[in-house]
Structures are given as structure tokens and as C-alpha cells.
DSSP file (Angstrom, degrees, kcal/mol; ACC not computed):
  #  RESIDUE AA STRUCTURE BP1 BP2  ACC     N-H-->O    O-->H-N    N-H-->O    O-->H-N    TCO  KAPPA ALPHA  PHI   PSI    X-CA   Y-CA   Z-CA
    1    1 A X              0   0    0      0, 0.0     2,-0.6     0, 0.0    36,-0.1   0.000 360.0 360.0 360.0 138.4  -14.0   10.6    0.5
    2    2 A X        -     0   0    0     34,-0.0     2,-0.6     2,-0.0    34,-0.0  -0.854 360.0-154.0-114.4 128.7  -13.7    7.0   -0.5
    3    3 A X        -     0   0    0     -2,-0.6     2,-0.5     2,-0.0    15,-0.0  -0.925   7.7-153.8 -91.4 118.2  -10.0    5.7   -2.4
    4    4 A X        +     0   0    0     -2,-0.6    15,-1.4     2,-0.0     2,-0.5  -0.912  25.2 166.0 -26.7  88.4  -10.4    2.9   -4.6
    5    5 A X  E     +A   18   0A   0     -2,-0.5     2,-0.3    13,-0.2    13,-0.2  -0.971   6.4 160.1-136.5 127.2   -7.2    1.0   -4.8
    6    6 A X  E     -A   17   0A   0     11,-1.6    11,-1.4    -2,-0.5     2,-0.5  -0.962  17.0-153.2-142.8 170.2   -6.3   -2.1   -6.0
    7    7 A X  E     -A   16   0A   0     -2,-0.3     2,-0.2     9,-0.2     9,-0.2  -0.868   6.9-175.6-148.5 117.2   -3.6   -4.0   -7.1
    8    8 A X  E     -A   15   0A   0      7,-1.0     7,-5.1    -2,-0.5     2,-0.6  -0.750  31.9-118.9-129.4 150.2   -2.5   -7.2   -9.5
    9    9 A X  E     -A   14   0A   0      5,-0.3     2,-0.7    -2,-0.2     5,-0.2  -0.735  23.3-166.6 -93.8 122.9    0.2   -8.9  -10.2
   10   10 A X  E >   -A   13   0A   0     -2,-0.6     3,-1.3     3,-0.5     4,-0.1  -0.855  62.1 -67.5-131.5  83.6    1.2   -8.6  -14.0
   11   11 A X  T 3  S-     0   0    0     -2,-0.7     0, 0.0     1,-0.3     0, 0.0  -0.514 127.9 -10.7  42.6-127.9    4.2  -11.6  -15.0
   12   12 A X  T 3  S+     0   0    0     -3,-0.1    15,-0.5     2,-0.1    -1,-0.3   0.635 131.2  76.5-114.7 -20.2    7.1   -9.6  -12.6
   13   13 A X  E <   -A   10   0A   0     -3,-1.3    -3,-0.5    13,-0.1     2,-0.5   0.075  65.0-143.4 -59.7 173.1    5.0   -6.1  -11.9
   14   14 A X  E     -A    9   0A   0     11,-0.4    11,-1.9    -5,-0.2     2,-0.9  -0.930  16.4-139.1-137.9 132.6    2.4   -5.3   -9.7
   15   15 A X  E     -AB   8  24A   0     -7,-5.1    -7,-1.0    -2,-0.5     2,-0.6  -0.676  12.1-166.0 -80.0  97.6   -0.3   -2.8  -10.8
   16   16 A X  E     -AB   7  23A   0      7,-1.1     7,-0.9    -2,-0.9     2,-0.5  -0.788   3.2-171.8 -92.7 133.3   -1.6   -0.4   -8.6
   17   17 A X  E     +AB   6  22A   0    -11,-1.4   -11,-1.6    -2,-0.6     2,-0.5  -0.960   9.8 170.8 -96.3 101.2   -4.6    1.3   -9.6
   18   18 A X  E >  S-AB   5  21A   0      3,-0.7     3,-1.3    -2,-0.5   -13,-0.2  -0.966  76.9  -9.5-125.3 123.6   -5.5    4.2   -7.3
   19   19 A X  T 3  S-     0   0    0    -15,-1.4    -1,-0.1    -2,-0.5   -14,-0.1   0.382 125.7 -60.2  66.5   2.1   -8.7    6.5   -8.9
   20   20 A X  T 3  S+     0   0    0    -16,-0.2     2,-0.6     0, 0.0    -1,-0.3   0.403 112.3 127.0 119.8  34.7   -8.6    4.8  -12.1
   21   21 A X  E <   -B   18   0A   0     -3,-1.3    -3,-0.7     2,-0.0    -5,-0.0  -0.623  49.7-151.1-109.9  55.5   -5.1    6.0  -12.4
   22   22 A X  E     -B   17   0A   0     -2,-0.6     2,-0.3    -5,-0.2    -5,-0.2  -0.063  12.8-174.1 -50.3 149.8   -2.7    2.9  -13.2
   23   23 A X  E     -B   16   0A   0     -7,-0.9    -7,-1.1    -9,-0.1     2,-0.6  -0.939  18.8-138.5-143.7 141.1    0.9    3.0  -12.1
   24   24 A X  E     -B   15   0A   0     -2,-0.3     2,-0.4    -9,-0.2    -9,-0.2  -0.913  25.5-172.6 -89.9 104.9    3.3    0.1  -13.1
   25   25 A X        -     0   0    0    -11,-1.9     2,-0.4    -2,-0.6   -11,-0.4  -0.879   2.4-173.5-122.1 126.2    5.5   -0.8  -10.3
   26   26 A X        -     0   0    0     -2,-0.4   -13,-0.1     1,-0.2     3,-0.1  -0.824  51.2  -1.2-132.2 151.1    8.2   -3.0  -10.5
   27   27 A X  S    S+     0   0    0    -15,-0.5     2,-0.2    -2,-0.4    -1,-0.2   0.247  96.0  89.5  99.8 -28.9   10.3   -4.5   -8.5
   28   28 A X        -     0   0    0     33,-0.2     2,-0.6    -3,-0.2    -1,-0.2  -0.624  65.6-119.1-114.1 166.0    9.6   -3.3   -5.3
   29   29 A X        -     0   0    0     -2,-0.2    35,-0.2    33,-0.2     2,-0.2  -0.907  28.4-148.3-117.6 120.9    7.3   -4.1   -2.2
   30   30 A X        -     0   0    0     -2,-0.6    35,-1.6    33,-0.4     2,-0.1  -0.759   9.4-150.1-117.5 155.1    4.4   -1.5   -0.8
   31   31 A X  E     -c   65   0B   0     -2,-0.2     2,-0.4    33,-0.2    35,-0.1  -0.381  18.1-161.1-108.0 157.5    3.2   -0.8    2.4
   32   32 A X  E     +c   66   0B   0     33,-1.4    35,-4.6    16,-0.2     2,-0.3  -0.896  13.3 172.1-157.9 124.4   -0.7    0.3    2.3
   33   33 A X        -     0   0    0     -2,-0.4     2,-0.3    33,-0.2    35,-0.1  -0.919  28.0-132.5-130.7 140.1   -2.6    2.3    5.5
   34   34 A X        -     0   0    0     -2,-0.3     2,-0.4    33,-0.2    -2,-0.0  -0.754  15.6-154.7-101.9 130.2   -6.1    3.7    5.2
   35   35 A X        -     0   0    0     -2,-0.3     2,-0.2     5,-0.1     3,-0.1  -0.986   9.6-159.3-113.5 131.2   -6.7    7.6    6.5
   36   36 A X        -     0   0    0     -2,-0.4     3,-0.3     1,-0.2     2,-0.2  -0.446  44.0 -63.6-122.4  72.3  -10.1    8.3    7.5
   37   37 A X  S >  S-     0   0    0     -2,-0.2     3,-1.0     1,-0.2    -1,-0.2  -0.405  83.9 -51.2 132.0-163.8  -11.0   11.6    7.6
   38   38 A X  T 3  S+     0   0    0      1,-0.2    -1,-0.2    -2,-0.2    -3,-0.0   0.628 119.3  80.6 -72.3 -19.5   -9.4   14.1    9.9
   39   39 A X  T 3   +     0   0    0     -3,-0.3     2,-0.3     2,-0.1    -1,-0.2   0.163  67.5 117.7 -65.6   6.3   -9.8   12.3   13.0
   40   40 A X    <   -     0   0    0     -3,-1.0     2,-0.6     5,-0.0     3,-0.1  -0.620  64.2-140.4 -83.4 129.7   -6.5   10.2   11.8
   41   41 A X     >  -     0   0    0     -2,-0.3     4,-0.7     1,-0.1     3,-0.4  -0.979  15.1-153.6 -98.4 106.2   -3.7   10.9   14.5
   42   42 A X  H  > S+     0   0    0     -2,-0.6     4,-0.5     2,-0.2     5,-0.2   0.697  87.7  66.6 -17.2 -57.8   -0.7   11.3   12.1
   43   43 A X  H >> S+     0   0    0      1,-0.2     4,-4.5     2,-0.2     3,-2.7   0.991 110.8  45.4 -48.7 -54.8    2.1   10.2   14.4
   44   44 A X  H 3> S+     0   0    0     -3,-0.4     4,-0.6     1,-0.3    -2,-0.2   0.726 105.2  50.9 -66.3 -27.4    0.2    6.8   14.1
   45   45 A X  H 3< S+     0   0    0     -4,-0.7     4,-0.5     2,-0.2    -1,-0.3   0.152 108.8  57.8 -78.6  11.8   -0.5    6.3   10.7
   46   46 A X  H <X S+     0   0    0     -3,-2.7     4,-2.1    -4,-0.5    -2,-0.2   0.702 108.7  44.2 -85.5 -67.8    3.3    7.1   10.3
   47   47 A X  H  < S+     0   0    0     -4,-4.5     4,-0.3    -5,-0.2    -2,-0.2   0.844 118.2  51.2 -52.2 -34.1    4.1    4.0   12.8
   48   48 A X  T  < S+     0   0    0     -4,-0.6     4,-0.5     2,-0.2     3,-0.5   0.910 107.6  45.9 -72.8 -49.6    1.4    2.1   10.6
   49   49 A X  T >> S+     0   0    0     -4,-0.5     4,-4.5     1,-0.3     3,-1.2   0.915 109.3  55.3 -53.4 -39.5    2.7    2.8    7.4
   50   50 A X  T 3< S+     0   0    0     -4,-2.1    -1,-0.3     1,-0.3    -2,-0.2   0.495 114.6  44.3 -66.3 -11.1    6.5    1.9    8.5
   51   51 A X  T 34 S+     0   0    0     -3,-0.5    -1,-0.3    -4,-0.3     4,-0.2   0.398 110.9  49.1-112.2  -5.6    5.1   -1.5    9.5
   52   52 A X  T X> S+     0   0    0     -3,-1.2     3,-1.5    -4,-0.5     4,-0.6   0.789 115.6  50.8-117.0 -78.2    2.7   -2.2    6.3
   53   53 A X  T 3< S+     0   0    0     -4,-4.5     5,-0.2     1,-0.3    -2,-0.1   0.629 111.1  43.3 -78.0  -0.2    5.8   -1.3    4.3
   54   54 A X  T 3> S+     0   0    0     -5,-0.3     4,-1.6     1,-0.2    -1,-0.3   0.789 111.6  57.4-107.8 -16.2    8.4   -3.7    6.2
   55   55 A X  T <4 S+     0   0    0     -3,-1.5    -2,-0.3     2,-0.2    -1,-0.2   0.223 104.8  45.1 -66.3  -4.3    5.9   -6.3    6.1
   56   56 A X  T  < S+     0   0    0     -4,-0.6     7,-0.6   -27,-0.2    -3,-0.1   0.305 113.5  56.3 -94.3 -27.0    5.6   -6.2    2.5
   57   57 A X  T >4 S+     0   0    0     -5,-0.4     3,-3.5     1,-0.2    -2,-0.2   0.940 104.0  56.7 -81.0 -63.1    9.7   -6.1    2.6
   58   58 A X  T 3< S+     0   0    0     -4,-1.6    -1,-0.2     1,-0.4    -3,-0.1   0.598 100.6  52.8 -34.5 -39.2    9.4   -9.1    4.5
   59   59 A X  T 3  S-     0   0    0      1,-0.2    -1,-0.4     4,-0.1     2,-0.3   0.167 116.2 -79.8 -87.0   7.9    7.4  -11.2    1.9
   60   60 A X    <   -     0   0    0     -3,-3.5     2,-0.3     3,-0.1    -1,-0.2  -0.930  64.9 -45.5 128.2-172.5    9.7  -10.8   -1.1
   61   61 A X  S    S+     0   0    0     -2,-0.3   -33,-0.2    -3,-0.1   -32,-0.1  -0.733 120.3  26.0-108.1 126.9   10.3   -8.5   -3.5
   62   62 A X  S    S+     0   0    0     -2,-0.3     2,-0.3     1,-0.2   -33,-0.2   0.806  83.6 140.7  23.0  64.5    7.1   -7.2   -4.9
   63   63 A X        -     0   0    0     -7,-0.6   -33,-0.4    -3,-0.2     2,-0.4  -0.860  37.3-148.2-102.9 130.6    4.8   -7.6   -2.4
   64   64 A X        -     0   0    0     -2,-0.3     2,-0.5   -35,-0.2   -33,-0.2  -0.824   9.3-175.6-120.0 166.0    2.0   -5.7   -1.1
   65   65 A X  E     -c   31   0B   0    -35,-1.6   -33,-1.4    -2,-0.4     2,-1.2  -0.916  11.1-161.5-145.2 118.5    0.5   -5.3    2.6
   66   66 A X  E     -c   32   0B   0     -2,-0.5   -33,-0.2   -35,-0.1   -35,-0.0  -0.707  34.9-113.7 -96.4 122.9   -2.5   -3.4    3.3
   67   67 A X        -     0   0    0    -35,-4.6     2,-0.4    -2,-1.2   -33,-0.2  -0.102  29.2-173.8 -55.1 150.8   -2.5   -2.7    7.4
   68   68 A X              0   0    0      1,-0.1    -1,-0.1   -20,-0.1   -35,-0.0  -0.846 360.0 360.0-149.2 100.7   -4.8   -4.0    9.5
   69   69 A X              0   0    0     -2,-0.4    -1,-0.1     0, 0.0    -2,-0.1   0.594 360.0 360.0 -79.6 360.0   -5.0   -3.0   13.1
């Protein structure tokens, strides 16, 4: 299955669009990890996420970071 997600910055929001599904989010900074398939080792895309989302923390206040190994 392939996710489509993207995400713009809109005067102090950011939009994420996941499936054609807008979500408004403001204020805040998100961490972003890709799962591919069932072959994904959990434990690690756990460590991934926590590091995509502190790196996002890290830049500001509504910031995103997609991981990137």
C-alpha cells in the first residue's frame, strides 16, 4: 500500500494531507517515519519515530521531519 502525505505551511498552521484527508495542525512540530510492509521491525520504527519527532522539536515550533535513515 502506498500513503500519500504531504504537508504545507498555511500563515501559522501546517496542513497535513494524508489520503486526501486534510488535518489542520497548529502549533506543534511532527515527526514522520515510513512503514513498509510487514518486514518493518517495530522496536525500530519506534526509535525512528522518537527521533523524526525531536528533530522537528528541535527546529521550532511547527516543524516537520520526515526520517531518513
Amino acid at each position: 500500500m502506498d500513503t500519500r502525505i504531504s504537508a504545507v505551511r498555511k500563515g501559522d498552521d501546517i496542513v497535513l494531507n494524508i489520503e486526501g484527508n486534510k488535518v489542520a495542525i497548529a502549533g506543534c512540530s511532527v515527526g514522520i517515519v515510513e512503514f513498509l510492509g510487514a518486514n518493518s521491525e517495530f522496536d525500530e520504527k519506534v526509535k525512528q519515530t522518537d527521533s523524526a519527532c525531536y528533530e522537528a522539536k528541535n527546529s521550532g515550533t511547527r516543524h516537520i521531519h520526515v526520517f531518513s535513515p
